[in-house]
Residue frames relative to the residue before (quaternion, step in Angstrom):
aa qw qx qy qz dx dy dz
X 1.0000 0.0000 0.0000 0.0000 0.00 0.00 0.00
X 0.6598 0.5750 -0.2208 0.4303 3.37 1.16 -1.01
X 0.6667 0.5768 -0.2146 0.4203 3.33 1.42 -0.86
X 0.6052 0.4368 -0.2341 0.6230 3.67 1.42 -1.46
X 0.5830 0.5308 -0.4670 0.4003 4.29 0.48 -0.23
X 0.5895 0.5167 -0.3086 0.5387 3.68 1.30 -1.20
X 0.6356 0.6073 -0.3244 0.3493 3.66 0.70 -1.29
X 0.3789 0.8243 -0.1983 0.3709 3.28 1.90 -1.68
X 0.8623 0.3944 0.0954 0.3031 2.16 -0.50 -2.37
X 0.5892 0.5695 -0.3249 0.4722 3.66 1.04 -0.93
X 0.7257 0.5327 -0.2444 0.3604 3.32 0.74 -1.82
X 0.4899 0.6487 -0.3359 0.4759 3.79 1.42 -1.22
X 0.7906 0.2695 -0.2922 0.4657 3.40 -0.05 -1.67
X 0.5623 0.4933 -0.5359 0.3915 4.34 0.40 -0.27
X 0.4866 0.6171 -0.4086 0.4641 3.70 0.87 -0.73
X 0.8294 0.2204 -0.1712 0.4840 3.70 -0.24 -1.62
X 0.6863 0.3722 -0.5015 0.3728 3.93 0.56 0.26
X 0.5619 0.5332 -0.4419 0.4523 3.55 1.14 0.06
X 0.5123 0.6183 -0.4061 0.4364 3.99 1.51 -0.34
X 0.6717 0.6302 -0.2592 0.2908 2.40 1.20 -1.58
X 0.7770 0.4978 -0.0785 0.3773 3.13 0.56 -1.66
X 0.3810 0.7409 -0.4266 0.3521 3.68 1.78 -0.53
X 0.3965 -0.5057 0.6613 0.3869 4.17 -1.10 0.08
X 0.6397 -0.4697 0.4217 0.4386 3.43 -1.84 1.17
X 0.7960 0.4888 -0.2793 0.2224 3.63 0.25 -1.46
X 0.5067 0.6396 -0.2864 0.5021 3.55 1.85 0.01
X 0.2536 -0.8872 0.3853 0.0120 3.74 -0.27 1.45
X 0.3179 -0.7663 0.3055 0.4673 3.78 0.42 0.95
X 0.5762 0.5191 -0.4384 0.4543 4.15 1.37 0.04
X 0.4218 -0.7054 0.4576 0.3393 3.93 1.66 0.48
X 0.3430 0.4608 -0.6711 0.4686 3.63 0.56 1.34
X 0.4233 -0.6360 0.6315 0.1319 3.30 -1.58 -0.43
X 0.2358 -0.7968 0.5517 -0.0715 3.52 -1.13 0.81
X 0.4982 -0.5429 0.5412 0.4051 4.18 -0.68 0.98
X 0.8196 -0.2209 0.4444 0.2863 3.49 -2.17 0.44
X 0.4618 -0.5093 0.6528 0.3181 3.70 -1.22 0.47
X 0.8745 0.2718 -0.1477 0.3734 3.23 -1.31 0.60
X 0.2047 0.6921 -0.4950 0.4837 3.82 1.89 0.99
X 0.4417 -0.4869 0.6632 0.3579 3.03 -1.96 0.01
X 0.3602 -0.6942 0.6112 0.1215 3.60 -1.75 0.36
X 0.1956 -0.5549 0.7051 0.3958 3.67 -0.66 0.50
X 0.5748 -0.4434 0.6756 0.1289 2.05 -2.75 1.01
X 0.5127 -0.7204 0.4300 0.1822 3.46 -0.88 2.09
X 0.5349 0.5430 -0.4257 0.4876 3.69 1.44 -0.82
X 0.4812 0.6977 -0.4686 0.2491 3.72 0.13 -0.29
X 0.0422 0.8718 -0.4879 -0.0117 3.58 0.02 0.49
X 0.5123 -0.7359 0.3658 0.2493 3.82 -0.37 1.65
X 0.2195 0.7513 -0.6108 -0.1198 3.81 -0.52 -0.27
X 0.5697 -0.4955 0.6113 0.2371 3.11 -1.15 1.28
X 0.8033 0.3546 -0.2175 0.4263 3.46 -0.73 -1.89
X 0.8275 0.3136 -0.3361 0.3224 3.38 0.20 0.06
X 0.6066 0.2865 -0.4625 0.5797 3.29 1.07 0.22
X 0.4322 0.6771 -0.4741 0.3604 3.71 0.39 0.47
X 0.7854 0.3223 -0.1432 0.5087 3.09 1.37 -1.52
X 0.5563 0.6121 -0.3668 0.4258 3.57 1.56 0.23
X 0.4743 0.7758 -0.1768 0.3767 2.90 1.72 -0.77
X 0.7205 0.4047 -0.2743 0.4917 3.04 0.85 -1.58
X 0.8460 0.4815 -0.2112 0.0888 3.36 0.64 -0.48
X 0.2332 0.6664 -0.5432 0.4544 2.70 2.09 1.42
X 0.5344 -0.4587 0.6826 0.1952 2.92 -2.27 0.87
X 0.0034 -0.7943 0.5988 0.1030 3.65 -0.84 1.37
X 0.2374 0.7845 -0.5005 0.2789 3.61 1.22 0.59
X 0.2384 -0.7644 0.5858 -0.1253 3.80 -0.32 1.20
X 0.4749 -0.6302 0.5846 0.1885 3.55 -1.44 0.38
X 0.5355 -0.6379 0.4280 0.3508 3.16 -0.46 1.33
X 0.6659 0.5337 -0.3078 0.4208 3.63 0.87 -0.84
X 0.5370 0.6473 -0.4381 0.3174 3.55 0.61 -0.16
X 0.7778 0.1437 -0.0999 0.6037 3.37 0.97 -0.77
X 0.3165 -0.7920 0.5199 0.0479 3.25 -1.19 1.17
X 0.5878 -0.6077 0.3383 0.4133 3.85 -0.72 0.72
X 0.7155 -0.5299 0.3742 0.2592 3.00 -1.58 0.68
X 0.6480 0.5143 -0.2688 0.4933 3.35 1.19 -1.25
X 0.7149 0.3360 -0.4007 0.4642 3.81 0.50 -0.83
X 0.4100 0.6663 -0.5516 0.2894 3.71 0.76 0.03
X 0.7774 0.3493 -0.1529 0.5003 3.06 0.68 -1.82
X 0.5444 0.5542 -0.5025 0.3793 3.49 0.30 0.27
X 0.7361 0.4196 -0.2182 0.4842 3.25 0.61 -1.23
X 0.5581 0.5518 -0.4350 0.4414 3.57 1.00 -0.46
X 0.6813 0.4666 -0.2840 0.4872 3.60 1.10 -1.30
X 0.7422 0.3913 -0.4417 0.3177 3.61 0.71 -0.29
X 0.7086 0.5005 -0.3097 0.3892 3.11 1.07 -0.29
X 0.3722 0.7687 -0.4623 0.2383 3.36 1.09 -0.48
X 0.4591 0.6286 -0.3566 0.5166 3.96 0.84 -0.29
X 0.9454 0.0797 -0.0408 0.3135 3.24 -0.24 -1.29
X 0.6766 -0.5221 0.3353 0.3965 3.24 1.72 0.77
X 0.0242 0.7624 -0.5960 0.2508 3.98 -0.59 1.53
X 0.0749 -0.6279 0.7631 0.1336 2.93 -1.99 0.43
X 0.1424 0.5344 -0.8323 0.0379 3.60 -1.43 1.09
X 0.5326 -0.4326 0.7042 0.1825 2.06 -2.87 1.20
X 0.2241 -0.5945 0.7623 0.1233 3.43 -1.29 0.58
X 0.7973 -0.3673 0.2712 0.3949 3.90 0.33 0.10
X 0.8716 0.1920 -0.0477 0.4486 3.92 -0.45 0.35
X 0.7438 -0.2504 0.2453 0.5692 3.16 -0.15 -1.50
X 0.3574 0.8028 -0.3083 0.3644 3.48 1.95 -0.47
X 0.2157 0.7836 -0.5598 0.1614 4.23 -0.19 0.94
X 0.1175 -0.7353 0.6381 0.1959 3.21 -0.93 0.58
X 0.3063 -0.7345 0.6048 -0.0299 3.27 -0.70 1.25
X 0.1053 0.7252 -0.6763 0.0753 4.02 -0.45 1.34
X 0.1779 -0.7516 0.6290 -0.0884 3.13 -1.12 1.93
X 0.8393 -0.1626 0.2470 0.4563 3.66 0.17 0.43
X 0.6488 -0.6038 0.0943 0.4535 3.67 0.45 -0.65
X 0.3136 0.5249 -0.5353 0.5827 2.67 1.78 1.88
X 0.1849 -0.6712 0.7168 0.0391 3.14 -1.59 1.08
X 0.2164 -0.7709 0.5930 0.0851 3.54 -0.71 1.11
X 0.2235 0.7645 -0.5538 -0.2429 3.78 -0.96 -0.56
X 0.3049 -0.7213 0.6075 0.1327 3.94 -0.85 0.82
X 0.9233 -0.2628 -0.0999 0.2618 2.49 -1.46 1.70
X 0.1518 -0.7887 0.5666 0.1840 3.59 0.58 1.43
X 0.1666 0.5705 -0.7962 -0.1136 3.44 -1.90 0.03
X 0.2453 0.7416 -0.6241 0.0202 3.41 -1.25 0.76
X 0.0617 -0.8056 0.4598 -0.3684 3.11 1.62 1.31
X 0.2913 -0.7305 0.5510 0.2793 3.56 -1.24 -0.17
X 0.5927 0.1692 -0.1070 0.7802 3.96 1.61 -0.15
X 0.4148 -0.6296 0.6534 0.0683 2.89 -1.83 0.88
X 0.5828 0.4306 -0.4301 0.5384 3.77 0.28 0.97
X 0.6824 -0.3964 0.4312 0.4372 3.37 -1.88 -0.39
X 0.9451 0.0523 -0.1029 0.3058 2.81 -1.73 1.12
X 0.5437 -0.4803 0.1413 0.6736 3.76 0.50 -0.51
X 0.5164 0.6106 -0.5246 0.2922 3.71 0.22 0.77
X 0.4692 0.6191 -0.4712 0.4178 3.54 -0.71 0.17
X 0.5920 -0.2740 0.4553 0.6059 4.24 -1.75 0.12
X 0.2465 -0.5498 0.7676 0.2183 3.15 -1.93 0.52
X 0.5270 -0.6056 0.4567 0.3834 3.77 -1.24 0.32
X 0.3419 -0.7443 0.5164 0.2498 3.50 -0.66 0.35
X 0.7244 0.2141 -0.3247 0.5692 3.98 1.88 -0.17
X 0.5895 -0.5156 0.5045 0.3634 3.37 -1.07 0.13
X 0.6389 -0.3167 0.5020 0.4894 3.74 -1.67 0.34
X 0.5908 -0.5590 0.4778 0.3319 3.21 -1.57 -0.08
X 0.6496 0.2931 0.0050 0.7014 2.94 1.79 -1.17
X 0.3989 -0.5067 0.6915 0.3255 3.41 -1.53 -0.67
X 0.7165 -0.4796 0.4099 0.2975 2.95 -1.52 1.35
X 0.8997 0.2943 -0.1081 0.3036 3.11 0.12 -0.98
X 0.6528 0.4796 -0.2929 0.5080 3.42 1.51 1.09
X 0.1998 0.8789 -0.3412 0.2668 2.60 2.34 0.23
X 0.4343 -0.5995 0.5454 0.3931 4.27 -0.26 -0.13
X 0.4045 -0.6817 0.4195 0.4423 3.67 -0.64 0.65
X 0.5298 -0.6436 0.5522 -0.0107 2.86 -1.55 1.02
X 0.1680 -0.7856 0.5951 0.0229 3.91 -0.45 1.52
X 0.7819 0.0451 0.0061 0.6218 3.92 0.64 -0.59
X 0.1742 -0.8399 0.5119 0.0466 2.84 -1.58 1.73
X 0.1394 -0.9507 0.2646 0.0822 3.37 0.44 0.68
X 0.1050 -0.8959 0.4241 -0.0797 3.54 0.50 1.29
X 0.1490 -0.8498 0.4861 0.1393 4.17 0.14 1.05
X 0.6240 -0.1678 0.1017 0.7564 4.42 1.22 -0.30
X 0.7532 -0.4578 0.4479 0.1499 2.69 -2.56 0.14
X 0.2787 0.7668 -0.5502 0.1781 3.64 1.03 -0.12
X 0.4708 -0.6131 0.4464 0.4507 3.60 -0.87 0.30
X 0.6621 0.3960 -0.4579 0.4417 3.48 0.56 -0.41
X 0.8170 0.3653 -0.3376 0.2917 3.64 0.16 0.18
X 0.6337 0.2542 -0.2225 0.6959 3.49 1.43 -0.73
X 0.2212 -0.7583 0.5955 -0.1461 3.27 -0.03 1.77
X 0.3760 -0.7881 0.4854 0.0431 3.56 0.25 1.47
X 0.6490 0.4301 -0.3332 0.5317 3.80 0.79 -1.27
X 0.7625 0.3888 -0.2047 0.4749 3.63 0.32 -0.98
X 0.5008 0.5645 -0.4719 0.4560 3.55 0.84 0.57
X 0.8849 0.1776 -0.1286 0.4109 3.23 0.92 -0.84
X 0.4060 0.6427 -0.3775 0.5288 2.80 1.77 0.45
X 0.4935 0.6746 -0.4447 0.3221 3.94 1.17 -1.10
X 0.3847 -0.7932 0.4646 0.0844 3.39 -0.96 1.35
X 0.5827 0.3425 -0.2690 0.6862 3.99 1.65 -0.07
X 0.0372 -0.7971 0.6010 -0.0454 3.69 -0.16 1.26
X 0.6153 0.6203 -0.3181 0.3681 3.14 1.53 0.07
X 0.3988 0.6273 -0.5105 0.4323 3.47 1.59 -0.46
X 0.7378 -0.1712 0.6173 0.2129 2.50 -3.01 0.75
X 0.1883 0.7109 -0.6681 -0.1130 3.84 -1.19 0.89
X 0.3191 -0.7816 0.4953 0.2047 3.61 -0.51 0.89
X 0.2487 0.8524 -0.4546 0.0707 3.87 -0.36 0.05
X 0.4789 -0.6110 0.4851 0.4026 3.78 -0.84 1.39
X 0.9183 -0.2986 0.1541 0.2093 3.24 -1.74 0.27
X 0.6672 0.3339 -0.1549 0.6476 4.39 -0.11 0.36
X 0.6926 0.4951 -0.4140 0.3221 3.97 0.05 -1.15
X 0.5493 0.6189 -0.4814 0.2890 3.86 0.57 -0.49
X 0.4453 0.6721 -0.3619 0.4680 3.74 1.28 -0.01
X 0.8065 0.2873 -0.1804 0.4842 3.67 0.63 -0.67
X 0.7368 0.2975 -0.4188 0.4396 3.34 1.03 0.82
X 0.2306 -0.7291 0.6388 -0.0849 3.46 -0.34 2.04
X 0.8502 0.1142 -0.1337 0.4963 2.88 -1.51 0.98
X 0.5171 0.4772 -0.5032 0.5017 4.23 0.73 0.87
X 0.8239 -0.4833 0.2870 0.0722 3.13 -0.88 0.91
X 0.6768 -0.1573 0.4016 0.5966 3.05 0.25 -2.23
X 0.0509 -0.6733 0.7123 -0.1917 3.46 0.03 1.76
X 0.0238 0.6918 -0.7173 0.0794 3.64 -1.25 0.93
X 0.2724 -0.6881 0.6723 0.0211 3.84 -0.85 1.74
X 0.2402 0.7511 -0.6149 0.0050 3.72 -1.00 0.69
X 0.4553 -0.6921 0.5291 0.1838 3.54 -1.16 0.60
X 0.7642 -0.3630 0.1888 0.4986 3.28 -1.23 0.58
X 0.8522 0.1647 -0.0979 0.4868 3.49 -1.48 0.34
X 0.4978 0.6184 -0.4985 0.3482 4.07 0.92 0.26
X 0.1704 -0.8246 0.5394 -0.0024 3.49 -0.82 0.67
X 0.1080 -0.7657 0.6212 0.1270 3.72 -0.90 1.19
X 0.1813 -0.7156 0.5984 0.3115 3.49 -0.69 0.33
X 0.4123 -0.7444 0.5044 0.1464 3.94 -1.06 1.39
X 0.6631 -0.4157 0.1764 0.5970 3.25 1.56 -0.67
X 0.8227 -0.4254 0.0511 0.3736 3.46 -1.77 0.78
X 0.5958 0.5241 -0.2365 0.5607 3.79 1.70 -0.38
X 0.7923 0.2940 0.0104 0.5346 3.82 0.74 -1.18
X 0.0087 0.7266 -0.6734 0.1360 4.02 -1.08 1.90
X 0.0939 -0.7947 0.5975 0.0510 3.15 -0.79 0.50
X 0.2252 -0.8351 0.5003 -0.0388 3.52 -0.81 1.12
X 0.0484 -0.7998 0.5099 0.3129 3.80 -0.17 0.44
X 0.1598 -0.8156 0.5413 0.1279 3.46 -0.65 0.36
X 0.5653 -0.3792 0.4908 0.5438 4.08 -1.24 0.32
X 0.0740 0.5233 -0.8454 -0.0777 2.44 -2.45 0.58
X 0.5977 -0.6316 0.4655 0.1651 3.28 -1.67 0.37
X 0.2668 0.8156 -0.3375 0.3869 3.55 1.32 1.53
X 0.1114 -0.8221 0.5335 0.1646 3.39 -1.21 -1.05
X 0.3583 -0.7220 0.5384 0.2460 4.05 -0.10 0.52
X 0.4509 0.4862 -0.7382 0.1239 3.32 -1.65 0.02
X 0.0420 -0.7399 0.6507 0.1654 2.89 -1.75 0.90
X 0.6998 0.1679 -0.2506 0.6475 4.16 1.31 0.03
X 0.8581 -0.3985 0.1506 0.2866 3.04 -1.49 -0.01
X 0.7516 0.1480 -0.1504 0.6250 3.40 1.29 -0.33
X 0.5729 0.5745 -0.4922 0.3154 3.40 0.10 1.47
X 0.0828 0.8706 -0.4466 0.1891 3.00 1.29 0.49
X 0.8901 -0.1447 0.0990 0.4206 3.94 -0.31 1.37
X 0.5008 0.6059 -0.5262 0.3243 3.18 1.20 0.92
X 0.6670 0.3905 -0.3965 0.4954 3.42 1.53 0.38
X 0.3953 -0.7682 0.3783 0.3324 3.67 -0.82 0.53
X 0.4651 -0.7523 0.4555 0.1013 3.40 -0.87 0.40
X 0.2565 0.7835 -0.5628 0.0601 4.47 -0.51 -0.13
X 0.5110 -0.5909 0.5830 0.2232 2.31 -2.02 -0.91
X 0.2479 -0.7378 0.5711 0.2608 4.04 -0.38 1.00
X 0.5041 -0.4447 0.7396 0.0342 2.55 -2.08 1.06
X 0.0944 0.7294 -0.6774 0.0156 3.80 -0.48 0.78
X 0.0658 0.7446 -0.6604 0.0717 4.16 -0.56 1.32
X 0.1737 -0.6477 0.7150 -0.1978 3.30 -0.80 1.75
X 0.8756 -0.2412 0.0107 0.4184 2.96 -0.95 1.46
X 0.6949 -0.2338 0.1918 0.6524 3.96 -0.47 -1.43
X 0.5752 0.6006 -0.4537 0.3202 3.85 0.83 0.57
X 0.0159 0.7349 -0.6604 -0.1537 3.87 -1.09 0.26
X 0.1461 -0.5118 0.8436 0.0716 3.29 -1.67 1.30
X 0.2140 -0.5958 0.7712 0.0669 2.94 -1.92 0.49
X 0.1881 -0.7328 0.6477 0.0899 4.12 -0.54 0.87
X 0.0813 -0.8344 0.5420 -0.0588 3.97 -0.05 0.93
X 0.0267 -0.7991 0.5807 0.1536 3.62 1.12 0.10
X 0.8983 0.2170 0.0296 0.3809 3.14 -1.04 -1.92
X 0.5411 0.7002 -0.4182 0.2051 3.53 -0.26 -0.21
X 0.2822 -0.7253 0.6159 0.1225 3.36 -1.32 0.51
X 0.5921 -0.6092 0.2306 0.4744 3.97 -0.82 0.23
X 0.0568 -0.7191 0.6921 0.0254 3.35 -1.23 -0.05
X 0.3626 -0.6034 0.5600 0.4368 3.40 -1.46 -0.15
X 0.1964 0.6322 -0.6419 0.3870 3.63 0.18 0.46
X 0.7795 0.3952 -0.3542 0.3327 4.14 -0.29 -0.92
X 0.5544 0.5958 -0.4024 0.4192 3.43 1.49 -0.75
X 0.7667 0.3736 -0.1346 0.5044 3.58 1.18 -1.48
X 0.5766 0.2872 -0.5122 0.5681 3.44 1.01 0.90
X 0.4418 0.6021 -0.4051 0.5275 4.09 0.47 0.09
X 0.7343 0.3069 -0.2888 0.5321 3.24 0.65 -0.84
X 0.4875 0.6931 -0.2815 0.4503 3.67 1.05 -0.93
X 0.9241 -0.1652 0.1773 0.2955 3.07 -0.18 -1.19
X 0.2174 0.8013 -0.2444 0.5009 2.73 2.04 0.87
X 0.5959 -0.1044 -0.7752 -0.1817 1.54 -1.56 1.52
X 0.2061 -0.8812 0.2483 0.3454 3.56 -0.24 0.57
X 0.3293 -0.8424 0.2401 0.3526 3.29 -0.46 -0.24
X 0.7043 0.0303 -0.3549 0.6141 3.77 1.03 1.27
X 0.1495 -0.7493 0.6440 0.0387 3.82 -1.44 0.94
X 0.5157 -0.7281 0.4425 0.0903 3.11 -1.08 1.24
X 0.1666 0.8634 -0.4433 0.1740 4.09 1.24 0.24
X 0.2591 -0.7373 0.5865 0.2129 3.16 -1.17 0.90
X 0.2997 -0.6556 0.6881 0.0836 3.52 -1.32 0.91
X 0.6682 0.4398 -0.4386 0.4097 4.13 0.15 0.22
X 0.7179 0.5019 -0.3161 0.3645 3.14 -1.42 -0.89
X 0.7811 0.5377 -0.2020 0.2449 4.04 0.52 0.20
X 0.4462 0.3613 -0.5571 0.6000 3.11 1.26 1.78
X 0.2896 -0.6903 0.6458 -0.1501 2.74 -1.98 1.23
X 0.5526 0.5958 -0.3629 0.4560 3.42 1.50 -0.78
X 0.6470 -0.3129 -0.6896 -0.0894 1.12 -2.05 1.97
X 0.3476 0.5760 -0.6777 0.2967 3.31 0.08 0.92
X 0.7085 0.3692 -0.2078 0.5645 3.64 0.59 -1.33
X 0.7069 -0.5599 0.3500 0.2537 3.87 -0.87 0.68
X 0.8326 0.2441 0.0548 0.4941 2.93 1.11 -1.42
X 0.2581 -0.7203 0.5474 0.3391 4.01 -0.51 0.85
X 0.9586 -0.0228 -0.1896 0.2113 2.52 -2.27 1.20
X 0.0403 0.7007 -0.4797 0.5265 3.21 1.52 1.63
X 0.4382 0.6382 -0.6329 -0.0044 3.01 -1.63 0.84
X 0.5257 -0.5889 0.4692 0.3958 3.67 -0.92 0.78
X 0.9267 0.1207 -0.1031 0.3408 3.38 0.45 -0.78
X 0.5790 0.3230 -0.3244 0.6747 3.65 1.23 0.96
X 0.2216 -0.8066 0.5238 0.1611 2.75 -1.06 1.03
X 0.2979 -0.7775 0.4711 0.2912 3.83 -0.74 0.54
X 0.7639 -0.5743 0.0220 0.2936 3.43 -1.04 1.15
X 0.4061 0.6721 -0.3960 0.4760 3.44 1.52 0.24
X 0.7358 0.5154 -0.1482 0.4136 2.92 0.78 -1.59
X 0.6406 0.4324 -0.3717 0.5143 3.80 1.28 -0.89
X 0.4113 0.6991 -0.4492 0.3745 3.46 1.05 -0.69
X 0.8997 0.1807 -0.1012 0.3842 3.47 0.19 -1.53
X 0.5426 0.4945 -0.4767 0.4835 3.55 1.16 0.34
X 0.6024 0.4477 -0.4252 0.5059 3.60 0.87 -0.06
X 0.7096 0.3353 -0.3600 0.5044 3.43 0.88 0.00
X 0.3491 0.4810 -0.5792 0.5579 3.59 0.99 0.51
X 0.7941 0.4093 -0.1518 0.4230 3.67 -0.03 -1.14
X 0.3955 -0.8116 0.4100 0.1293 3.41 1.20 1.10
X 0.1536 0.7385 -0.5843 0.2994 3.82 1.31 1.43
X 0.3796 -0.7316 0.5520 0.1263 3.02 -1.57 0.88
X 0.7073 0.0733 -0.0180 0.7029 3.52 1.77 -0.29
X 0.1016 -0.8151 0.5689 -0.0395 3.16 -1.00 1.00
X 0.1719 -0.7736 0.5982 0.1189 3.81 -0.67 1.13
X 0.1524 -0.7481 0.6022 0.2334 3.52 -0.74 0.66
X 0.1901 -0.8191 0.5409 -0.0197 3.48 -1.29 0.99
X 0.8125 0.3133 -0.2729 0.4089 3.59 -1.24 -0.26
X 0.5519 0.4517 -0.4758 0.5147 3.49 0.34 1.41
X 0.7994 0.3486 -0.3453 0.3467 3.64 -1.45 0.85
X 0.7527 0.4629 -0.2995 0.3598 3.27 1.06 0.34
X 0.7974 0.0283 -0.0194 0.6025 3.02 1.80 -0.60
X 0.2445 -0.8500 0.3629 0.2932 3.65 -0.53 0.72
X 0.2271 -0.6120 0.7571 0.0243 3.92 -0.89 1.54
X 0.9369 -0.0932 -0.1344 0.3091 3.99 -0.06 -0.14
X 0.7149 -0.5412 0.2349 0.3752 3.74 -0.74 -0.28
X 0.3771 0.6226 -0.5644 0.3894 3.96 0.99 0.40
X 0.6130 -0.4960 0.4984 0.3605 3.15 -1.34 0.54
X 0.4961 -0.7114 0.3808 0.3206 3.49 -0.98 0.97
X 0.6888 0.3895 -0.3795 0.4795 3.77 0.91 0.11
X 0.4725 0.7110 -0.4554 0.2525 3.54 0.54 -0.01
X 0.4815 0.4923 -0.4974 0.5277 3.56 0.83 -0.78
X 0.7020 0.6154 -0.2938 0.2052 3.30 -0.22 -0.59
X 0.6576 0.4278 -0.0033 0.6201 2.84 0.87 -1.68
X 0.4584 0.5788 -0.3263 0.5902 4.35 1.36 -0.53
X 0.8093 0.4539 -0.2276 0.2953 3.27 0.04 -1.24
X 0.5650 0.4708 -0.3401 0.5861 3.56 1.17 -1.65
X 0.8568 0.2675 -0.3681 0.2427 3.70 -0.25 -0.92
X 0.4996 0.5975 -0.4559 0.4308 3.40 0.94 -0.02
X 0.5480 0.5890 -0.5577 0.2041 4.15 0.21 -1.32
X 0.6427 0.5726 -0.4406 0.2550 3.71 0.50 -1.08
X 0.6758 0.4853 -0.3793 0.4049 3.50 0.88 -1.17
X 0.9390 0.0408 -0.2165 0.2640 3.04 0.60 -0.66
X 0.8399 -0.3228 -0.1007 0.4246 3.09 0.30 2.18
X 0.7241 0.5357 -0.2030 0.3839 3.19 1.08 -0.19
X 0.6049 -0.6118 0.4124 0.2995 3.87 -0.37 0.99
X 0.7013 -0.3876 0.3989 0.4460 3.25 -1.61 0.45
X 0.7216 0.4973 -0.1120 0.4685 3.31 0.44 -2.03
X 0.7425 0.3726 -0.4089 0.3776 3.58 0.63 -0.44
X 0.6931 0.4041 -0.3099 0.5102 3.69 1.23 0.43
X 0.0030 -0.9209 0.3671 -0.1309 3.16 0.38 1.58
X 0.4309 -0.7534 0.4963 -0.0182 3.40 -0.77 1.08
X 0.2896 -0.7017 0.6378 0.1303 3.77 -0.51 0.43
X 0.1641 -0.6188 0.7438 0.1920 3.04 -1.59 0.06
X 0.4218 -0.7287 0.3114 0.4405 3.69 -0.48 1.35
X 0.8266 0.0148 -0.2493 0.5044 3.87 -1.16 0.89
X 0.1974 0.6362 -0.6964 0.2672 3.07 0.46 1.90
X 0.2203 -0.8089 0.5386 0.0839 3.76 -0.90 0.40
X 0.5952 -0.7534 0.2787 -0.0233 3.43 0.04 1.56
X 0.3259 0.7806 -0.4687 -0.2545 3.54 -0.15 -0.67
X 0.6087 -0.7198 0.0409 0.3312 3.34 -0.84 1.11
X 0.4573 0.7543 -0.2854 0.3747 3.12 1.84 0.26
X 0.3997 0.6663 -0.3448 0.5268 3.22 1.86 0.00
X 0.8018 0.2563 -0.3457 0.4147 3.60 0.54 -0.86
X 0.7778 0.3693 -0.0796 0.5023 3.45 0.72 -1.31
């Protein structure tokens, strides 16, 4: 009796040093949970479909012809530059990203709706391209499961099944028949080769893709260090202090990827152009200056509507804000969707 109580007792205390020893953002029900020291939605909040449906309709999706550029000069410019290294937006969060004689791309969507099956926002622009003219692709880089970002059709539709796929915790399930699928938790790092690391890092988000999965996969942001450069891709995310204590970390960098859409809610949420988990372009403004960036692109807006700001504002938010916070016209930079970059523009 004396022996199975020790046995007991032994097993108990392995239990509460493995709690112990768990990261804050690791849940003992093996969901997951933002950085200590996030904002929280207010639990009194109550969703309503029918009413942001019917707010919905009443955005003006009428766009400048200039916003979106032809397919054909895409691929040119993609082919001329392809030498000396580029960044095009393909649309949303969607970037090809030419490092040397790695070609990255983050979070494809070239779906036509951003939900299951054909339900969900339809997009209101097309890819820049078509999937399937896409340059070949060496690293896939996938930050959570939202429909607008793990894009389910274009998983299995992705013509280089051979690329490097990088993805926060759980997501290595949804890519059958890929190669080289690599899960990493916060602050894990893969090195891609002797020029190219990749780091996942916290963001201020949250996963669900049906009705009872809410945050059992984890979600971030990649660290992308190329040679003596650091981009940081921040897709989804809302503020937090976390950016001050990565800034300091790994700061300073010198361009971040931040979305600037998706962040009214009024009147469902209390408060206009509030969100827990997107930040709106003030707000990216000053978490990239927590994060001690030297250039900041604002992303995920103009292609599809997830909330109720006019669809060009983020934009038009962002340029005027950069001064307050420290940062030049030019150093808040904007795409035009299948604009193509070269990387000598940023760095």
């Amino acid at each position: 009796m004396k022996n199975i109580t020790l046995i007991l007792l032994f097993f108990l205390f392995c239990l509460n040093i493995n709690a112990m020893q768990k990261p804050y953002h690791h849940l003992p029900d093996g969901t997951f949970r933002n950085p200590e020291g996030s904002p929280e939605r207010d639990p009194n909040v109550k969703w309503s479909y029918k009413i942001f449906n019917e707010e919905r309709k009443k955005i003006n999706i009428n766009f400048p012809k200039d916003h979106v550029i032809p397919e054909t000069k895409v691929l040119q410019e993609i082919e001329k530059q392809k030498n000396e290294g580029y960044i095009a937006w393909i649309g949303h969060a969607t970037f090809l990203i030419k490092l040397g004689d790695t070609t990255i791309i983050t979070d494809p969507l070239f779906s036509k709706n951003t939900g299951p099956l054909i339900f969900g926002p339809k997009r209101y622009v097309d890819p820049a391209i078509k999937l399937n003219k896409i340059p070949k692709v060496d690293l896939f880089l996938l930050t959570h499961n939202h429909y607008d970002h793990q894009d389910m059709s274009t998983i299995r539709n992705f013509p280089f099944k051979d690329a490097k796929v990088i993805t926060p915790l759980k997501l290595a399930k949804y890519f059958k028949n890929y190669k080289d699928v690599n899960e990493l938790d916060w602050y894990q790092q893969i090195k891609i080769n002797q020029n190219l690391k990749i780091t996942l890092l916290p963001a201020v988000h949250w996963s669900k893709r049906g009705l009872f999965d809410a945050n059992k996969t984890l979600w971030g942001s990649f660290l992308i260090e190329y040679k003596d450069k650091k981009i940081l891709f921040a897709s989804d995310t809302g503020v937090g202090n976390i950016y001050k204590e990565l800034g300091a970390k790994y700061g300073p960098l010198d361009l971040t990827f931040i979305n600037i859409g998706a962040y009214n809610f009024f009147p469902i949420m209390p408060v206009k152009d509030k969100s827990i988990y997107h930040t709106n372009p003030e707000e990216a403004l000053k978490l990239a200056r927590d994060l001690k960036s030297k250039k900041v692109i604002g992303m995920h807006w103009g292609t599809v509507i997830l909330s109720l700001e006019p669809i060009m504002e983020p934009p038009k938010r962002f340029k005027a804000g950069a001064n307050q916070f420290g940062f030049t016209n030019d150093d808040a930079i904007i795409f035009k969707i299948g604009e193509v970059k070269p990387l000598k523009y940023f760095f």
